[in-house]
FIPANU-448501 format. One record per atom (N, C-alpha, C, O): residue number from 1; residue in three letters; atom name; y, x, z. Coordinates in nm, 4 decimals, padded with zeros to 6 digits, always signed. Example, Ala and Ser with C-alpha at 12.3 -4.5 7.8 and 13.67 -1.06 7.14 Angstrom:
2
ATOM  nr rest atom       yy       xx       zz
ATOM   1  ALA    N -00.5690 +01.3190 +00.7800
ATOM   1  ALA   CA -00.4500 +01.2300 +00.7800
ATOM   1  ALA    C -00.3300 +01.3200 +00.7800
ATOM   1  ALA    O -00.3319 +01.4236 +00.8465
ATOM   2  SER    N -00.2250 +01.2850 +00.7080
ATOM   2  SER   CA -00.1060 +01.3670 +00.7140
ATOM   2  SER    C +00.0030 +01.2900 +00.7870
ATOM   2  SER    O +00.1138 +01.3409 +00.8039
END
This chain:
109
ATOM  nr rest atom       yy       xx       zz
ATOM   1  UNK    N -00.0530 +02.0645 -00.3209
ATOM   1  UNK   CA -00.0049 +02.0393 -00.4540
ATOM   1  UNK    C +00.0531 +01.8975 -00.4599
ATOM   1  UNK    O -00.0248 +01.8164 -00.4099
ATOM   2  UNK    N +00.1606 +01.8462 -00.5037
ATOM   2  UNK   CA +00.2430 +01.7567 -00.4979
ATOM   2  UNK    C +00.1709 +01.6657 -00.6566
ATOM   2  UNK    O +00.1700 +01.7003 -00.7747
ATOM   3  UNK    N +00.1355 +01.5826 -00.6098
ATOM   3  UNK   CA +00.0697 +01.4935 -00.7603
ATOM   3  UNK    C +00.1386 +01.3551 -00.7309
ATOM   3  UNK    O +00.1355 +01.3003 -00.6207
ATOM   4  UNK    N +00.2242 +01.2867 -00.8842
ATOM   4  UNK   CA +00.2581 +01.2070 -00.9379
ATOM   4  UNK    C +00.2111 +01.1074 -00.9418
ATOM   4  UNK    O +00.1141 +01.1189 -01.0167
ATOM   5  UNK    N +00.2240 +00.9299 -00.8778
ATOM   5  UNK   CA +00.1228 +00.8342 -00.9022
ATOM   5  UNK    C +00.2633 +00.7438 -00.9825
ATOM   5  UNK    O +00.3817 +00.7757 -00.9928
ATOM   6  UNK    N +00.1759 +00.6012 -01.0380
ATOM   6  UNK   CA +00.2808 +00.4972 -01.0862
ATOM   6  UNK    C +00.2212 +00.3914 -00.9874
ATOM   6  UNK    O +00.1452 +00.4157 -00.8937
ATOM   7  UNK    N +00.2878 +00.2247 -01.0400
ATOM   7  UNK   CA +00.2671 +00.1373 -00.9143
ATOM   7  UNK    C +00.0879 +00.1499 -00.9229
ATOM   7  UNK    O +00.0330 +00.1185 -00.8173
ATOM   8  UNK    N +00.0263 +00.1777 -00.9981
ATOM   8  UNK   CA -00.1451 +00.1461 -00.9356
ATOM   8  UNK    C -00.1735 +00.1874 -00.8580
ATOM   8  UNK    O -00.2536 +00.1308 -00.7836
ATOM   9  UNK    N -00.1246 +00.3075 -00.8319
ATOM   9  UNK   CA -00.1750 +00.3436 -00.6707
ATOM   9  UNK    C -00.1356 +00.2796 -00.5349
ATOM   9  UNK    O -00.1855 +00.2961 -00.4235
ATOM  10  UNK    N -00.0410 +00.2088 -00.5718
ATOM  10  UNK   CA -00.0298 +00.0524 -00.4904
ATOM  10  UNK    C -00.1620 -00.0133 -00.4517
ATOM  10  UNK    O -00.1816 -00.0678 -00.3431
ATOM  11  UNK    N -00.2510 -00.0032 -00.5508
ATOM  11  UNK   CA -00.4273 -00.0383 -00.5492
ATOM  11  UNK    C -00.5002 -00.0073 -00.4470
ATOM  11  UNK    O -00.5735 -00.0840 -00.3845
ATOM  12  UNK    N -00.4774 +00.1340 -00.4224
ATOM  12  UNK   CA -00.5293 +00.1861 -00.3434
ATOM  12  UNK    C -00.4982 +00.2458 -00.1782
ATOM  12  UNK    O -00.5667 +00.2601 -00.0769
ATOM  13  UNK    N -00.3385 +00.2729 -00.2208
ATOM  13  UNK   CA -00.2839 +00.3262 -00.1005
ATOM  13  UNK    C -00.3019 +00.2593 +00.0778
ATOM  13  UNK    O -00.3213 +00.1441 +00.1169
ATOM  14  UNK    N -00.2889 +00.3594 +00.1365
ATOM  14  UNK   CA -00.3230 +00.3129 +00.2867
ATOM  14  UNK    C -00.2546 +00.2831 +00.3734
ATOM  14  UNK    O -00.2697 +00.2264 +00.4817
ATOM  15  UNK    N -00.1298 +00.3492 +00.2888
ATOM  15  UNK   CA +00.0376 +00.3215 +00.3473
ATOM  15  UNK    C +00.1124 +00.3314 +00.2219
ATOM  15  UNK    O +00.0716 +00.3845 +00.1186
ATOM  16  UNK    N +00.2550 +00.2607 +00.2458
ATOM  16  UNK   CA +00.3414 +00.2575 +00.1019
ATOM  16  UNK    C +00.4588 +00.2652 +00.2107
ATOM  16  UNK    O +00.4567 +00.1826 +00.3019
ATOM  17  UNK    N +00.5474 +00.3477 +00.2059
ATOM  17  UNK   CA +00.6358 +00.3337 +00.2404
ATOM  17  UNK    C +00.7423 +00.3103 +00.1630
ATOM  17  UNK    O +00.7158 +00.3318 +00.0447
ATOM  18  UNK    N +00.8913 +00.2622 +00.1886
ATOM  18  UNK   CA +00.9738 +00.1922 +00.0727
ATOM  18  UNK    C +01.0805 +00.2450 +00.1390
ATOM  18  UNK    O +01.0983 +00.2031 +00.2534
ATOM  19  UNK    N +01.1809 +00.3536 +00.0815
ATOM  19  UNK   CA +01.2974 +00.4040 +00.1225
ATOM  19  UNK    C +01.3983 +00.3005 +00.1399
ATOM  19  UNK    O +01.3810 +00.1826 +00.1090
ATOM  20  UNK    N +01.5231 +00.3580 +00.1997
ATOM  20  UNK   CA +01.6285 +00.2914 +00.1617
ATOM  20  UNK    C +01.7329 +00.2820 +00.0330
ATOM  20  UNK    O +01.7435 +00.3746 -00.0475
ATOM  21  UNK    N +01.7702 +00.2213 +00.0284
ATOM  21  UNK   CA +01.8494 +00.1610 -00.0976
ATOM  21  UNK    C +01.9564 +00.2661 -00.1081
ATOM  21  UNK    O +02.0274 +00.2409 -00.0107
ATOM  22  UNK    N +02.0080 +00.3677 -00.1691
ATOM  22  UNK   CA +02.1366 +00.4373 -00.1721
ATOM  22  UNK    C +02.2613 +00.4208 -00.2743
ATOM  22  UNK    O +02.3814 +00.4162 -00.2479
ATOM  23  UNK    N +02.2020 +00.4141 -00.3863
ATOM  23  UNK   CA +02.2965 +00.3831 -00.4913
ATOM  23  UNK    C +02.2358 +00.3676 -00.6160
ATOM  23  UNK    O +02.1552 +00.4463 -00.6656
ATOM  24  UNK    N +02.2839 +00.2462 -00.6735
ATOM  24  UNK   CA +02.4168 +00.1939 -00.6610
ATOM  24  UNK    C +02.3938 +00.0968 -00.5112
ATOM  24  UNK    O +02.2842 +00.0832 -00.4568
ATOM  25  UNK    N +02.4935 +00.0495 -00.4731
ATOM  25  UNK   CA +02.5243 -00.0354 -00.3777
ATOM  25  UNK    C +02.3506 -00.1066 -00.3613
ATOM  25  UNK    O +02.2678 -00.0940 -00.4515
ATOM  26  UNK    N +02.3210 -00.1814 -00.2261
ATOM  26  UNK   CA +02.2474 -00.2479 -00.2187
ATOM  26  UNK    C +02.1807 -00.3555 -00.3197
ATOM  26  UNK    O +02.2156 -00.4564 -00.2584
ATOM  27  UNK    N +02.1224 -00.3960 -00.4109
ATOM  27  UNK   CA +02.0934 -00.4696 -00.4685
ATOM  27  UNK    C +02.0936 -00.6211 -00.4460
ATOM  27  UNK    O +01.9980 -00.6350 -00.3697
ATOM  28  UNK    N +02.1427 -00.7371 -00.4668
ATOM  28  UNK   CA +02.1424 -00.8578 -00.4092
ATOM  28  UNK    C +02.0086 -00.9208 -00.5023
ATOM  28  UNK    O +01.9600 -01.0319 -00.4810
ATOM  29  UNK    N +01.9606 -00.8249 -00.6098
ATOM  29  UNK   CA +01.8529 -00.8872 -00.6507
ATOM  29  UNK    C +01.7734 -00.7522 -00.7167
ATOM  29  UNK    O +01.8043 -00.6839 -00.8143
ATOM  30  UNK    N +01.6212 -00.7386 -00.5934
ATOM  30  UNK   CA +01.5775 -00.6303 -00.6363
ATOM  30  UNK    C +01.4938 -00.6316 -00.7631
ATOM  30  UNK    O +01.4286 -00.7347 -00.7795
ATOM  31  UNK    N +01.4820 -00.5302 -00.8630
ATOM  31  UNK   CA +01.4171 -00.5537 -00.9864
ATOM  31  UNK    C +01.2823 -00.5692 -01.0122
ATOM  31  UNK    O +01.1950 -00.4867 -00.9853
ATOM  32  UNK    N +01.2647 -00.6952 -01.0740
ATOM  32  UNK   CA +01.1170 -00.7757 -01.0763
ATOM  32  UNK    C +00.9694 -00.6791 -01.0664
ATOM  32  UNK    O +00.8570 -00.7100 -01.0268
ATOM  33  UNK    N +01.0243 -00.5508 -01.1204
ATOM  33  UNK   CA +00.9115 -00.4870 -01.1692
ATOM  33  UNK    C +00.8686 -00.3848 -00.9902
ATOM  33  UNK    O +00.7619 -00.3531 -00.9377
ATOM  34  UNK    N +00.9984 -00.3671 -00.9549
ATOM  34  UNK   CA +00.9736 -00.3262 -00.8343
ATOM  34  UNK    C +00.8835 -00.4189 -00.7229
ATOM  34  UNK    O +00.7994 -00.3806 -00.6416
ATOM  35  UNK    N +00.9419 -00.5757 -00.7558
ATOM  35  UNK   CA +00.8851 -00.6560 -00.6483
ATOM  35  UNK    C +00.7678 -00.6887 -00.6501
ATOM  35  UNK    O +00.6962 -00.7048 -00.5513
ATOM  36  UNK    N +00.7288 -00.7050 -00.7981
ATOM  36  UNK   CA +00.5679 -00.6944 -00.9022
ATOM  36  UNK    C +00.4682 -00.6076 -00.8160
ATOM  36  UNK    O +00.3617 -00.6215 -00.7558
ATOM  37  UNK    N +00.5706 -00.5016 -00.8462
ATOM  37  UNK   CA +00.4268 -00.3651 -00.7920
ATOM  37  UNK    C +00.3868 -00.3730 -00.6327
ATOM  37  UNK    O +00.2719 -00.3611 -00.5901
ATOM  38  UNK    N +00.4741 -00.3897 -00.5737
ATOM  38  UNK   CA +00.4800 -00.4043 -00.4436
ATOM  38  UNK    C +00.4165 -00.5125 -00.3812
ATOM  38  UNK    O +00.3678 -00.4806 -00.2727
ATOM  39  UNK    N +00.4015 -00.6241 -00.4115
ATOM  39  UNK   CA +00.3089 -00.7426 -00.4359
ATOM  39  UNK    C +00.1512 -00.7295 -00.4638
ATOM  39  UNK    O +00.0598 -00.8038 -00.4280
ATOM  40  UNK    N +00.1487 -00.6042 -00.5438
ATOM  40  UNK   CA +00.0029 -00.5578 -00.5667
ATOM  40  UNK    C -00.1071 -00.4814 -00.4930
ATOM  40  UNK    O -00.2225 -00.4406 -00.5057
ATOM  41  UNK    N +00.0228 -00.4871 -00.3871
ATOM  41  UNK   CA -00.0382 -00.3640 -00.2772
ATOM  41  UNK    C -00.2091 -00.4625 -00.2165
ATOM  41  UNK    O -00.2401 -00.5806 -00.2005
ATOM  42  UNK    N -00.2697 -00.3435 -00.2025
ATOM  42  UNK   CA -00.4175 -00.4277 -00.1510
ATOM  42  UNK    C -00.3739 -00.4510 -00.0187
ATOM  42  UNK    O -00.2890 -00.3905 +00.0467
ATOM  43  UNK    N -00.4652 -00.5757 +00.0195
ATOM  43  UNK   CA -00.4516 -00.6464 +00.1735
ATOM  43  UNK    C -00.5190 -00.5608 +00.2386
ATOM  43  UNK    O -00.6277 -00.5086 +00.2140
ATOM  44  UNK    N -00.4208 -00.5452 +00.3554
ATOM  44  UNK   CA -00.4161 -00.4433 +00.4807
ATOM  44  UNK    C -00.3465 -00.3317 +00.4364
ATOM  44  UNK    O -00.2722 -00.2995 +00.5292
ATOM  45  UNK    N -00.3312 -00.2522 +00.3380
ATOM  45  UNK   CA -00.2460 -00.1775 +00.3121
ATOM  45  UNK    C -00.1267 -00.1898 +00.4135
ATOM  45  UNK    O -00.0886 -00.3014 +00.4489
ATOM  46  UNK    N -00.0627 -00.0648 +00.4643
ATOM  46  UNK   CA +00.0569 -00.0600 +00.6008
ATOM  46  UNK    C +00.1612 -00.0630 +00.4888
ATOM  46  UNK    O +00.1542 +00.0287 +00.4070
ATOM  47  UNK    N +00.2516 -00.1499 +00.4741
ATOM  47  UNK   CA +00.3996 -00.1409 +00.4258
ATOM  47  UNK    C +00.5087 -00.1494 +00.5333
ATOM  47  UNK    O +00.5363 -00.2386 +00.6135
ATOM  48  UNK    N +00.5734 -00.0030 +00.5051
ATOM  48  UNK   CA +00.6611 +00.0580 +00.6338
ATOM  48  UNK    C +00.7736 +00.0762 +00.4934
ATOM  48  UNK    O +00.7569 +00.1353 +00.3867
ATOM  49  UNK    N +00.9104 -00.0140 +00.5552
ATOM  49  UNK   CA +01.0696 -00.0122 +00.5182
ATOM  49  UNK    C +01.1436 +00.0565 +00.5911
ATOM  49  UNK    O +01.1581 +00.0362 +00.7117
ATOM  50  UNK    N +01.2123 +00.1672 +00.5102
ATOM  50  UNK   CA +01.3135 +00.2546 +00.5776
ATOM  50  UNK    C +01.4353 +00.1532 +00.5669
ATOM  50  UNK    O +01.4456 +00.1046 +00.4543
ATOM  51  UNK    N +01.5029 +00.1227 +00.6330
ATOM  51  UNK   CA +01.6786 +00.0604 +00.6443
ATOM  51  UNK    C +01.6618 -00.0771 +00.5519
ATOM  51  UNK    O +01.6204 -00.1896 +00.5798
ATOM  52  UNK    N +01.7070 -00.0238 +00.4426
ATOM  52  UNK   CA +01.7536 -00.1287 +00.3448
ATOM  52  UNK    C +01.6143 -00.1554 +00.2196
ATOM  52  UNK    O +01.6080 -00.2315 +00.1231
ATOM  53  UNK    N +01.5330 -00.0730 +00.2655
ATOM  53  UNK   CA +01.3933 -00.0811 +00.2184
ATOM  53  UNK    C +01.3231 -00.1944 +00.1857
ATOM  53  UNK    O +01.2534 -00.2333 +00.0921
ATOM  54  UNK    N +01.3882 -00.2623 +00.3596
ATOM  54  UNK   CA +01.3177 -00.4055 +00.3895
ATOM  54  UNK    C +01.3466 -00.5134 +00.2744
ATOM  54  UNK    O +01.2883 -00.6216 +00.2673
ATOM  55  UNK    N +01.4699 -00.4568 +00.1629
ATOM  55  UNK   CA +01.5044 -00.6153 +00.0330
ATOM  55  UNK    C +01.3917 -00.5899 -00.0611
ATOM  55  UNK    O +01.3331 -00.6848 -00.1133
ATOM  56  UNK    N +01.3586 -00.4659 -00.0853
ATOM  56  UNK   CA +01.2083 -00.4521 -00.1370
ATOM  56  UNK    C +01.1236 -00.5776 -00.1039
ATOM  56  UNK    O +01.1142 -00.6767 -00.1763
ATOM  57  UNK    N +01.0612 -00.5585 +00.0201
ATOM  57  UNK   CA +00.9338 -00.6032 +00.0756
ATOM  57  UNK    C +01.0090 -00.7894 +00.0881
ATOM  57  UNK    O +00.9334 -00.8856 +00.0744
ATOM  58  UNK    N +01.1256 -00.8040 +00.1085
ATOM  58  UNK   CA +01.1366 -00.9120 +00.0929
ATOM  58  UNK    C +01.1113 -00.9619 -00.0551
ATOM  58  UNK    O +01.0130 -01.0234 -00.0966
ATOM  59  UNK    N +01.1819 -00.9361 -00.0991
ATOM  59  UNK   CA +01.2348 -00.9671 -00.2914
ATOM  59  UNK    C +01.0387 -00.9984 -00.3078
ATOM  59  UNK    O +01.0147 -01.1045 -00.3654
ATOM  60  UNK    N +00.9050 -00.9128 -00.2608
ATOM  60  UNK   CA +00.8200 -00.9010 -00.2935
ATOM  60  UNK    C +00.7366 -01.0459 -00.2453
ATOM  60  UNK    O +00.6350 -01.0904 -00.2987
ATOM  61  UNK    N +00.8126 -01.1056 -00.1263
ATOM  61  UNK   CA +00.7736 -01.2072 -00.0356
ATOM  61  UNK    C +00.6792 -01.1733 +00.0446
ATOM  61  UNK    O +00.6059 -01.2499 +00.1071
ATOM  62  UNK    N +00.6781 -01.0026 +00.0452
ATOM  62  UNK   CA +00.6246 -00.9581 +00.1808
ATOM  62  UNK    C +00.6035 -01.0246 +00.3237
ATOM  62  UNK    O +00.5004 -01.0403 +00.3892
ATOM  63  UNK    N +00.7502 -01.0621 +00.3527
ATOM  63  UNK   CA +00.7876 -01.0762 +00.5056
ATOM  63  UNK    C +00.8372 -01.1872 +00.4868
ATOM  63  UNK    O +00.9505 -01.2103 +00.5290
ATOM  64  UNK    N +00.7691 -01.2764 +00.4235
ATOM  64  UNK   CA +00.8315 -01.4321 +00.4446
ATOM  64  UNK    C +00.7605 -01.4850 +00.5995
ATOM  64  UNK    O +00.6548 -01.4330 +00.6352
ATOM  65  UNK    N +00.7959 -01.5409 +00.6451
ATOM  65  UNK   CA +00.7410 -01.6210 +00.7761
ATOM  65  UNK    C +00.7284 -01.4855 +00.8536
ATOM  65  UNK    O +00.6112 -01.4918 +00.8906
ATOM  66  UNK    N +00.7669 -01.3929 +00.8904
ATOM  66  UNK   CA +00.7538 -01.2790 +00.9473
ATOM  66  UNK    C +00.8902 -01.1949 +00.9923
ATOM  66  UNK    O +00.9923 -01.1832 +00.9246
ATOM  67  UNK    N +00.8595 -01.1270 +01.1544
ATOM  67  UNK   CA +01.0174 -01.0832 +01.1829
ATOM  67  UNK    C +00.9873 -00.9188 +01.0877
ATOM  67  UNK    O +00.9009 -00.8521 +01.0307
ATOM  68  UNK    N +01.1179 -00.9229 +01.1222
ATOM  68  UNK   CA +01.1814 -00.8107 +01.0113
ATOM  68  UNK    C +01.3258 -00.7666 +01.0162
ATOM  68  UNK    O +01.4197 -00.8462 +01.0166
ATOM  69  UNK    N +01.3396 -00.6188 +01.0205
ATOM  69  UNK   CA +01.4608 -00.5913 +01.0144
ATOM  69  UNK    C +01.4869 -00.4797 +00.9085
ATOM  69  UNK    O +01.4048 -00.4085 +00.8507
ATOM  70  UNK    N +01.6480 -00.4841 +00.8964
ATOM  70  UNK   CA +01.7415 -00.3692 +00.8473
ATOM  70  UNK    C +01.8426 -00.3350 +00.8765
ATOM  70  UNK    O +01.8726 -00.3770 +00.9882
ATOM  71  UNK    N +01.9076 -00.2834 +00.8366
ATOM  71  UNK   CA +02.0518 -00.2245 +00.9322
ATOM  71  UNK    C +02.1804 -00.3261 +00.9382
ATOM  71  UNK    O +02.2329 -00.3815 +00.8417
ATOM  72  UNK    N +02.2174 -00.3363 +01.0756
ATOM  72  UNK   CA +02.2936 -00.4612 +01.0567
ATOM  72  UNK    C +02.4099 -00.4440 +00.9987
ATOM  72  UNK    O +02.4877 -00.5097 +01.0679
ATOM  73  UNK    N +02.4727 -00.3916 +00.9070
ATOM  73  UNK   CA +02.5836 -00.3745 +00.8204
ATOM  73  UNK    C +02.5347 -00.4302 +00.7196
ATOM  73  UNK    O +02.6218 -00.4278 +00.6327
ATOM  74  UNK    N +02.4095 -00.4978 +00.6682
ATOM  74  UNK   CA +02.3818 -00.5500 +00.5501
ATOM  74  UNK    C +02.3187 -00.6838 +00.6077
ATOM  74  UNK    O +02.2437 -00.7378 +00.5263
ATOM  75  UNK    N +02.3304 -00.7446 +00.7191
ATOM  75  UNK   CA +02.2171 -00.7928 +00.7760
ATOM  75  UNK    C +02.2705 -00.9764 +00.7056
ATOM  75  UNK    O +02.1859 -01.0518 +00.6574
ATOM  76  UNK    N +02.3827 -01.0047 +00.7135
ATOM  76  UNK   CA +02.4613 -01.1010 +00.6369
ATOM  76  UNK    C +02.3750 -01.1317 +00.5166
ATOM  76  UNK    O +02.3183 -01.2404 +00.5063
ATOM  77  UNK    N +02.3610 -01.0020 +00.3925
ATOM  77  UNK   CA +02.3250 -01.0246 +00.2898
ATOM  77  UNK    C +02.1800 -01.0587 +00.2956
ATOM  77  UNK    O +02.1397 -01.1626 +00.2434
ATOM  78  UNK    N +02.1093 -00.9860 +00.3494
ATOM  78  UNK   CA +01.9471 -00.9802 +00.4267
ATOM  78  UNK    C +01.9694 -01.1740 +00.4333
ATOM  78  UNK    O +01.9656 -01.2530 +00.3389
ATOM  79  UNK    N +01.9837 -01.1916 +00.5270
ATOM  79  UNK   CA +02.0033 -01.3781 +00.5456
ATOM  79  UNK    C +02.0097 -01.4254 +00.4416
ATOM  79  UNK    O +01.9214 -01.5056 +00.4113
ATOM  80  UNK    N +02.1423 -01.3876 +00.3218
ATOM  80  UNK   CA +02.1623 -01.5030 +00.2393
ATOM  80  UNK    C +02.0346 -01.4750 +00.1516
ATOM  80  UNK    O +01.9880 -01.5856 +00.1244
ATOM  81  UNK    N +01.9684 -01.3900 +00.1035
ATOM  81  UNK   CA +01.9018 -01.3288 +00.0023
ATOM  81  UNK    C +01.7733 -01.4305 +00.0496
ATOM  81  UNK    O +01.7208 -01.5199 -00.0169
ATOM  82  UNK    N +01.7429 -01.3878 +00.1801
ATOM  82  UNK   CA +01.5947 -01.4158 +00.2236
ATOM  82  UNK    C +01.6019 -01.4732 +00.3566
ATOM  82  UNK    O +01.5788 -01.4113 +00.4605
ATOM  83  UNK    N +01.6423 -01.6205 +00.3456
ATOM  83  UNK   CA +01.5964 -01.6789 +00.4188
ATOM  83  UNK    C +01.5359 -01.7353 +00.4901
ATOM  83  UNK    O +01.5756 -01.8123 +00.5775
ATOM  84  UNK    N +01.3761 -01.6904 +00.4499
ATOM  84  UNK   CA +01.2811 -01.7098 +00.4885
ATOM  84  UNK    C +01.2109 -01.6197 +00.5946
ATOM  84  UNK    O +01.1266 -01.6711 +00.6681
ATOM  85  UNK    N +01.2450 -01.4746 +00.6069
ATOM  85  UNK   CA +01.2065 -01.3630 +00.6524
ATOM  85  UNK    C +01.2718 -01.4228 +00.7884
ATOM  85  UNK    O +01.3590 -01.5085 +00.7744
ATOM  86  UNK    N +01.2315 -01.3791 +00.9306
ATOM  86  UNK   CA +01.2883 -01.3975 +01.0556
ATOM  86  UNK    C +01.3629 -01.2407 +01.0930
ATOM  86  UNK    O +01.3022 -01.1593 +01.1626
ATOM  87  UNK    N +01.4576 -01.2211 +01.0545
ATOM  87  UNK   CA +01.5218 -01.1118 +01.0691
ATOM  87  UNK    C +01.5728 -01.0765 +01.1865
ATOM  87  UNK    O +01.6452 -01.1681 +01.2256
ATOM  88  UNK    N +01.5697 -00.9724 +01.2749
ATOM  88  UNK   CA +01.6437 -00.9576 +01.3496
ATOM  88  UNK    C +01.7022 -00.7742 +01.3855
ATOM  88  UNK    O +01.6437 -00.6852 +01.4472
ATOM  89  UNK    N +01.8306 -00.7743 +01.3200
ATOM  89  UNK   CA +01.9099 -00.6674 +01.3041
ATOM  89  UNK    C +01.9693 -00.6146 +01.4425
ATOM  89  UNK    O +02.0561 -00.5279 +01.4325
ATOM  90  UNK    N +01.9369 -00.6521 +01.5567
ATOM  90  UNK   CA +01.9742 -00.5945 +01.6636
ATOM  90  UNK    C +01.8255 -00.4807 +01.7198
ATOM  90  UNK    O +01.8403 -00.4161 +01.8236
ATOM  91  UNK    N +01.7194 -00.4716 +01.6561
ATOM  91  UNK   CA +01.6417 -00.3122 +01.6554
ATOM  91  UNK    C +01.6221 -00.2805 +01.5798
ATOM  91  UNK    O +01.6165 -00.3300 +01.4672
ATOM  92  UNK    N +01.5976 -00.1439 +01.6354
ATOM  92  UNK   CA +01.5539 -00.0083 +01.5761
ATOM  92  UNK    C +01.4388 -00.0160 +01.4573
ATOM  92  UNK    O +01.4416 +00.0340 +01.3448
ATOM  93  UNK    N +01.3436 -00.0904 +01.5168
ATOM  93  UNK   CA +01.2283 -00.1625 +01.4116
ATOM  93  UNK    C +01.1002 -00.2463 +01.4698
ATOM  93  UNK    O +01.0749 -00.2406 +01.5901
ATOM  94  UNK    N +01.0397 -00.3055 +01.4017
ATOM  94  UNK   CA +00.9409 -00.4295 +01.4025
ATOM  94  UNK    C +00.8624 -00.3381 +01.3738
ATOM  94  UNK    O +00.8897 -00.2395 +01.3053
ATOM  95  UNK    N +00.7034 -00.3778 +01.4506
ATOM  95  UNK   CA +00.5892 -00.3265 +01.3705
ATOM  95  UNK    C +00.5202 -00.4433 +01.4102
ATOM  95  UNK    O +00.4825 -00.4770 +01.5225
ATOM  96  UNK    N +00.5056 -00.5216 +01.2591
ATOM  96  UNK   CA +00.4147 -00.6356 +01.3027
ATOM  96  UNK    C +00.2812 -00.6598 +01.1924
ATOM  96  UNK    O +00.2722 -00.7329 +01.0937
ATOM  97  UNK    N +00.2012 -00.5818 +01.2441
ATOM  97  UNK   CA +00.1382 -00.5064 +01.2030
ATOM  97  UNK    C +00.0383 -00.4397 +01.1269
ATOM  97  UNK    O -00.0402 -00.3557 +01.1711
ATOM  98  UNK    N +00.0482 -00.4974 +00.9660
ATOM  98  UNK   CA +00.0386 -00.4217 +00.8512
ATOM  98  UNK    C +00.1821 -00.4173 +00.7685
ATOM  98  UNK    O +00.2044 -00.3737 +00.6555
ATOM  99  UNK    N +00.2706 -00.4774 +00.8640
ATOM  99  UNK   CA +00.4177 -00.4442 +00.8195
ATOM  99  UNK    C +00.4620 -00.3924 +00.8737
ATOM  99  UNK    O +00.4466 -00.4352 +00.9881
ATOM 100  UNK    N +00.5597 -00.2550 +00.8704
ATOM 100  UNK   CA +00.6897 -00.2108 +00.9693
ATOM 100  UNK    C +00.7944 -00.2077 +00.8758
ATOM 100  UNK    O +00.7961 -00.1794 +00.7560
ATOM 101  UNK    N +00.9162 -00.2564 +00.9869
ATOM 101  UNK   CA +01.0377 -00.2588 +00.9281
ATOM 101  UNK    C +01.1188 -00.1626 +00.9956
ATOM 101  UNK    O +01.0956 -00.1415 +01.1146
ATOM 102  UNK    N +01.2100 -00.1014 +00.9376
ATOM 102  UNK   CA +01.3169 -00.0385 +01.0513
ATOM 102  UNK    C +01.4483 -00.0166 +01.0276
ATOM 102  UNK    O +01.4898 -00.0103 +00.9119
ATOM 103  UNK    N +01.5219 -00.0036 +01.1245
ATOM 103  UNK   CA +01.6852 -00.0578 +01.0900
ATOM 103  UNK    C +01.7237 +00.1139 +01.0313
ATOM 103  UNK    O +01.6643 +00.1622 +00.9349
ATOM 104  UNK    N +01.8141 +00.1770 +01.0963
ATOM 104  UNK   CA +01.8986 +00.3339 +01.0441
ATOM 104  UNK    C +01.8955 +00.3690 +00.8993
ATOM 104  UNK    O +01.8870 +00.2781 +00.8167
ATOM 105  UNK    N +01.9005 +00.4700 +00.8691
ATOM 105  UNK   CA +01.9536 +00.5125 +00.7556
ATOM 105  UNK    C +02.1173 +00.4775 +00.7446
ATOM 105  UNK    O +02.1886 +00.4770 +00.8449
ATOM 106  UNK    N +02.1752 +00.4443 +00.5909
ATOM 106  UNK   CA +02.2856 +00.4349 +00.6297
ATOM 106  UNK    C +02.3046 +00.3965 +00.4663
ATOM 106  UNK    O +02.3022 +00.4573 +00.3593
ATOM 107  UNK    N +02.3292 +00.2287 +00.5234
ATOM 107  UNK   CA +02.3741 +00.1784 +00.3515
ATOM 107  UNK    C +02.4940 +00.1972 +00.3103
ATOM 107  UNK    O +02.5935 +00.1877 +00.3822
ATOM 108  UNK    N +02.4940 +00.2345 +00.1522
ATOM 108  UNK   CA +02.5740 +00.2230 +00.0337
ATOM 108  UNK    C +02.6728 +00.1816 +00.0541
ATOM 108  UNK    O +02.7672 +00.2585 +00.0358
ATOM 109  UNK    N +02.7066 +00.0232 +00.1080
ATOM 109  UNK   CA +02.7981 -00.0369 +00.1150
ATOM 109  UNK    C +02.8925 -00.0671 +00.2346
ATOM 109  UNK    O +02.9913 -00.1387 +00.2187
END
């Protein structure tokens, strides 16, 4: 049976995974309430980014001081946005490890 949560189950969850971005275009500034909830996630909780997922977990200051990737067709914006994150857009994905990041999917822009 398929059951409905909002961000509290951020509280609890054991994994959160964070899709990629499709439309509209990539966001250059993801919305507070998204970065809020995501921030709330309990420590150790696994946060795994599909593609463009990773401006989530940044915007959240997830992956500050931490490598991290997304697909390198956005990887420019990734830099200017979050300069703090150690990005590196030449793999597939990072698992460093209550974070994974991963590049594919296929952004918007």
């Amino acid at each position: 049976m398929l059951q409905s949560h909002g961000p509290e189950a951020l509280h609890s969850a054991g994994t959160v995974v964070i899709p990629p971005f499709v439309a509209p275009p990539i966001p250059e500034e993801v919305p507070a309430a998204m970065a809020a909830a995501l921030a709330s996630a309990a420590p150790g909780t696994r946060l795994v980014s599909i593609c463009t997922g990773a401006f989530a977990l940044a915007a959240a200051g997830l992956l500050n001081g931490r490598p991290a990737t997304t697909h390198w067709v956005v990887a420019d914006l990734f830099r200017d946005c979050f300069p703090q994150v150690a990005l590196d857009p030449d793999v597939l994905f990072i698992d460093d490890g209550d974070v994974v990041t991963s590049a594919g999917g296929r952004p918007s822009r």
